[in-house]
C-alpha positions as CSV (number, residue, x, y, z in Angstrom):
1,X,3.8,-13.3,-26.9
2,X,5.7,-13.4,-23.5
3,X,4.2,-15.3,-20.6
4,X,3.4,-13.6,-17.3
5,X,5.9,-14.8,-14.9
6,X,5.0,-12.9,-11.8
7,X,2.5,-13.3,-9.5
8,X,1.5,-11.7,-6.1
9,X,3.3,-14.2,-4.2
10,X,6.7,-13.5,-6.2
11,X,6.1,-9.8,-5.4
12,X,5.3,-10.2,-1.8
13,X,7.8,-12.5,-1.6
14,X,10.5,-10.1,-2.7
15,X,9.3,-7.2,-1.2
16,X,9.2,-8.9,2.4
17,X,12.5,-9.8,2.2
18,X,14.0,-6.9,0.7
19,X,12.2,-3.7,1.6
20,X,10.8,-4.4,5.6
21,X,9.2,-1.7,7.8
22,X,13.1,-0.9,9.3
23,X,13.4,1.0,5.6
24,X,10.8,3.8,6.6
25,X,11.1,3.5,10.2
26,X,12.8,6.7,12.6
27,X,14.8,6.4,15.7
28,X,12.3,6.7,18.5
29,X,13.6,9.2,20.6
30,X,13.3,8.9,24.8
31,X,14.2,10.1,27.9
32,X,14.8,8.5,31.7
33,X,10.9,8.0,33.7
34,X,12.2,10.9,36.4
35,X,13.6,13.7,33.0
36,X,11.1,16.5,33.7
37,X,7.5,16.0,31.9
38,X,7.8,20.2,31.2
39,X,11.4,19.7,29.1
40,X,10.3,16.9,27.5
41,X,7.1,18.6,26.2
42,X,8.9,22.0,25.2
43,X,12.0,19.0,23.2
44,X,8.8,17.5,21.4
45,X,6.9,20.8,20.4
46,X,10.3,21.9,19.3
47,X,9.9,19.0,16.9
48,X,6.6,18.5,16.1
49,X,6.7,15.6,17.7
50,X,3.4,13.8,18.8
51,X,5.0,10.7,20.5
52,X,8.4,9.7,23.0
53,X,9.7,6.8,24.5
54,X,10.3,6.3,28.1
55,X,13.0,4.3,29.6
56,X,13.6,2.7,32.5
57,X,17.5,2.0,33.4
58,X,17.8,2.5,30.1
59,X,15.7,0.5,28.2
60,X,12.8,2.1,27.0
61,X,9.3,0.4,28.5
62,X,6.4,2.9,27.9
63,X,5.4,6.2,25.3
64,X,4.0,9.7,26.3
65,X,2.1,11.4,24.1
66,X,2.9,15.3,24.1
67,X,-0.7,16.2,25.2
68,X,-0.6,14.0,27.9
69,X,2.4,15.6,30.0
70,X,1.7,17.4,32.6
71,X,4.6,19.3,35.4
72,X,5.4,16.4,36.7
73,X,8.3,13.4,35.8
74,X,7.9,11.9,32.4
75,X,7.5,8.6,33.6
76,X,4.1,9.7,35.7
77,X,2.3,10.0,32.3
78,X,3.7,6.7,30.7
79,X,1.5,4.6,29.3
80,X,2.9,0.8,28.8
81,X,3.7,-0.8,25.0
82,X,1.9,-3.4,24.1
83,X,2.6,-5.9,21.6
84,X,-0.4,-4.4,19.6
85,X,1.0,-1.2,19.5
86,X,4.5,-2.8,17.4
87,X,6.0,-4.9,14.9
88,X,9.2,-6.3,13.9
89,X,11.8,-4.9,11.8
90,X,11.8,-7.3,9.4
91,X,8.0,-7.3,9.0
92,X,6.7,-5.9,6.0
93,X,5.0,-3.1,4.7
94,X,2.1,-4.7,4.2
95,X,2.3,-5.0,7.8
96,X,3.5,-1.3,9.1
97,X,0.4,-0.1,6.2
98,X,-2.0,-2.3,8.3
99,X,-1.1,-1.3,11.9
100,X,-1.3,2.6,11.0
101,X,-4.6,2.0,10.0
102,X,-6.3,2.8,12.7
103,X,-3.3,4.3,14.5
104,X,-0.9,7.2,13.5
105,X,2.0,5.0,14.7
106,X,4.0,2.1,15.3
107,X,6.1,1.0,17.1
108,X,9.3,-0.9,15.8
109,X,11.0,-3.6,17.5
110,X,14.5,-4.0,17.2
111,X,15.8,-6.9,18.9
112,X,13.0,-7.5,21.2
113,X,12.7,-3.3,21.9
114,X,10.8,-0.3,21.0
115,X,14.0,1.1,19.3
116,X,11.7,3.1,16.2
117,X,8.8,4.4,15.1
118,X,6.4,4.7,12.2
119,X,4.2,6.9,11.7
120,X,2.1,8.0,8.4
121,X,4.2,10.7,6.8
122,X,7.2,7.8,6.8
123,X,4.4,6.1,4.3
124,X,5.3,8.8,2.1
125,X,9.4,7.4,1.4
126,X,10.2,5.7,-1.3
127,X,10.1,2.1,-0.4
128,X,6.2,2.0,0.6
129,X,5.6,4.4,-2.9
130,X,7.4,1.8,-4.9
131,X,5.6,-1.2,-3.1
132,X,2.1,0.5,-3.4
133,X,3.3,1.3,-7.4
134,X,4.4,-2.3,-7.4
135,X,1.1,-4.0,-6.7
136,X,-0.8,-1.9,-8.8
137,X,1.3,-3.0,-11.9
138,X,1.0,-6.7,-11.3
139,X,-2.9,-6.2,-10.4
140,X,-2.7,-4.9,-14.1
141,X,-0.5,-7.0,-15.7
142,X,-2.6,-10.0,-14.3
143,X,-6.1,-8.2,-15.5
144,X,-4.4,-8.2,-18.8
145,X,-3.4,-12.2,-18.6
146,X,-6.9,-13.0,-18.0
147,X,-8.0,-10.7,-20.7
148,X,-6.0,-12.7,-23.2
149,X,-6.8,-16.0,-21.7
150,X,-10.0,-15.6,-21.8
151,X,-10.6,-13.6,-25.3
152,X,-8.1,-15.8,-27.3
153,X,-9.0,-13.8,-30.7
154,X,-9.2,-10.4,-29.4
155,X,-13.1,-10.4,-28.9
156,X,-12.7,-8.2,-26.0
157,X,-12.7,-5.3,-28.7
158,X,-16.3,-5.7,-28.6
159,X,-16.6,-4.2,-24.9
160,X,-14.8,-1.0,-25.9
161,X,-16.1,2.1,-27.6
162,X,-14.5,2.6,-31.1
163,X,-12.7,5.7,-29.8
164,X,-11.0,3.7,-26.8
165,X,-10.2,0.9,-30.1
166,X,-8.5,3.8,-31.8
167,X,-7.0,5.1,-28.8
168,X,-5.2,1.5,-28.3
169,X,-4.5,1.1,-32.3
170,X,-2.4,3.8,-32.0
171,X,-0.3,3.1,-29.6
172,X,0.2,-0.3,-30.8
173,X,1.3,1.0,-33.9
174,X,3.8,4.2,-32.5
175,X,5.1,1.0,-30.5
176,X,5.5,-0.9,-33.8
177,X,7.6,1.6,-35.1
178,X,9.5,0.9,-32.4
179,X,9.9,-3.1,-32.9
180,X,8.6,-3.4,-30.0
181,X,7.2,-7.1,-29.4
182,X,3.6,-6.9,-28.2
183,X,-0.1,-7.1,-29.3
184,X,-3.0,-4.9,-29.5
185,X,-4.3,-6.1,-26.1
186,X,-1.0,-4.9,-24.3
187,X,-1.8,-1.4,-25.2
188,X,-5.1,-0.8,-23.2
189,X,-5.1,1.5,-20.6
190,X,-6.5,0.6,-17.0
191,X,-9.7,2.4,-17.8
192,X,-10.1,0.0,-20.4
193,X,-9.2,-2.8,-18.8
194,X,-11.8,-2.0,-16.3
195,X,-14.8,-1.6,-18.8
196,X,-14.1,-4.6,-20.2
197,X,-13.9,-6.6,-16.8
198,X,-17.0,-5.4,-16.2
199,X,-19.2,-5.7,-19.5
200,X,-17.5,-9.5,-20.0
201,X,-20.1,-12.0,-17.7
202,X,-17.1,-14.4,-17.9
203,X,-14.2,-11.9,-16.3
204,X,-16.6,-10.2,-14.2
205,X,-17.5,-13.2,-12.3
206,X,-13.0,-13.1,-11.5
207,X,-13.0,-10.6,-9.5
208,X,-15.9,-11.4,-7.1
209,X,-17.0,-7.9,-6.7
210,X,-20.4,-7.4,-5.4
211,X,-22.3,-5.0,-8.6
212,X,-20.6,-3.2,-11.2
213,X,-20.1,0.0,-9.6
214,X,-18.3,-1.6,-7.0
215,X,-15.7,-2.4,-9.2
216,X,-16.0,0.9,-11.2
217,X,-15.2,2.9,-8.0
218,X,-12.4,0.0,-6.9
219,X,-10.6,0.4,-10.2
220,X,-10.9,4.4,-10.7
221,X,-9.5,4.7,-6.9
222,X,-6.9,2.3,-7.9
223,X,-6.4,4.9,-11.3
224,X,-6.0,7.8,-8.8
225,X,-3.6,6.2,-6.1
226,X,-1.2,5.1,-9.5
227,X,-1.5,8.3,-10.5
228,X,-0.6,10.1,-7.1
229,X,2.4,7.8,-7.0
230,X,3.5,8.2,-10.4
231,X,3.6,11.9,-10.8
232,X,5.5,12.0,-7.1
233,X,2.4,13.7,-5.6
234,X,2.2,14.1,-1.8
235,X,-0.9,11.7,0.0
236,X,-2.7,13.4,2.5
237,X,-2.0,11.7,6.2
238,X,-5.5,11.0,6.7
239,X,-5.9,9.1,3.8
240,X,-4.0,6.6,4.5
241,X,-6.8,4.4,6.3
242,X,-8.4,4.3,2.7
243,X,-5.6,3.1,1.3
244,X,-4.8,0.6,3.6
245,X,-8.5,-0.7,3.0
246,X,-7.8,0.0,-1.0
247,X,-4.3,-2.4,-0.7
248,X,-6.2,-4.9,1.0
249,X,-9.0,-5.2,-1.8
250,X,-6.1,-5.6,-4.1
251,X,-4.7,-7.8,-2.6
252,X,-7.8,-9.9,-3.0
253,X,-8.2,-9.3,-5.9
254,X,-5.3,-10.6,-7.0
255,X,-5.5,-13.9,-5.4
256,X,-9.0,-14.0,-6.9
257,X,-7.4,-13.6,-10.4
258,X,-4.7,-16.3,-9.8
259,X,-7.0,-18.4,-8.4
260,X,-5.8,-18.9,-5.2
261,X,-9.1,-17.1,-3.2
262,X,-13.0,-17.5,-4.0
263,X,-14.1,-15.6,-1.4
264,X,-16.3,-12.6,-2.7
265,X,-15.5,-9.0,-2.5
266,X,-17.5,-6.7,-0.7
């Protein structure tokens, strides 16, 4: 059988060099501190716009929001930026994901400056969907390894129903028709995957999660968000928060099935 080659590392690796938080990120649109704080609100409702930069001989040094402005100059109502409130182009997703966690944007730094923004409908483009769609693979690609690993003989058939057995006979053998090169193990699904992590004492104890529904829940939100991305469906803005905490138990996970992290799950 062929050898898993990747790993999380090679995919983050690629990924932070490749596709960066400048792929999703918008031009952050500004005006001068004394532009009137009444045109700038009527430009941004225009838009839809929640958020503006502020410059100062040109550079831009603060935000507004658009509830903020009041019938004064825009740069009464500006608020400072922090380096808390950006990152880098060149950081990664991971990174732009983690900062609109708790925010609804970012900042992005070009060249030292506040230049562009993020904000959680840009998770919606391509780059981040094939990132998230990305790491989901691996995390099953490397549930599989272990499987194999660990169950040199196929006894892992003993964790599944016979109906899931028959589900996975069949397409093994559609795929043999095929000559396609692979074993019986490669044609579980994730649902399958996932019962047998969890009746097996051995690959249980891999993935460090704390109780079996735990992982249950971890694996069929993991299910969903494939799904979502898959089929091209839209994710809801406020979900995003979730997912952010979803990528980070992957993550972990991962590094728990690589064995590079011991560190328990909550």
């Amino acid at each position: 059988m062929k050898q898993l080659k990747s790993s999380y590392q090679d995919l983050h690796r690629i990924f932070r060099h490749s596709i960066t938080a400048r792929e999703i990120a918008e031009p952050l649109a500004s005006f001068e501190k004394d532009y009137p704080a009444t045109k700038v609100r009527d430009f941004m409702e225009a838009r839809d716009f929640d958020v503006v930069g502020v410059r100062s001989d040109g550079v831009i040094a603060g935000y507004v929001t658009r509830q903020s402005l009041g019938a004064d100059t825009v740069g009464e109502y500006m608020v400072s930026v922090k380096d808390k409130d950006g990152i880098n182009e060149s950081d990664s997703l991971l990174d732009a994901l983690e900062s609109l966690r708790t925010s609804r944007w970012v900042f992005i730094r070009f060249l030292g400056n506040p230049n562009g923004i993020i904000t959680r409908g840009d998770l919606q483009k391509a780059p981040m969907r094939m990132w998230l769609f990305g790491l989901i693979s691996l995390l099953e690609m490397q549930l599989l390894r272990r499987i194999r690993d660990t169950y040199t003989q196929d006894e892992w058939k003993d964790y599944l129903s016979p109906n899931r057995l028959e589900a996975a006979q069949r397409i093994f053998d559609e795929r043999q028709r095929k000559n396609d090169s692979i074993d019986l193990a490669e044609c579980l699904q994730i649902g399958d995957k996932k019962t047998i992590f969890r009746k097996s004492e051995k690959l249980f104890g891999l993935v460090g999660f704390n109780g079996a529904k735990k992982w249950d829940q971890f694996m069929r939100d993991v299910e969903d968000l494939r799904n979502k991305l898959a089929h091209s469906n839209g994710i809801a803005s406020e979900s995003w928060p979730e997912i952010a905490s979803l990528v980070s138990g992957i993550e972990q996970c991962l590094l728990r099935l690589e064995g590079k992290a011991t560190s328990p799950l909550p």
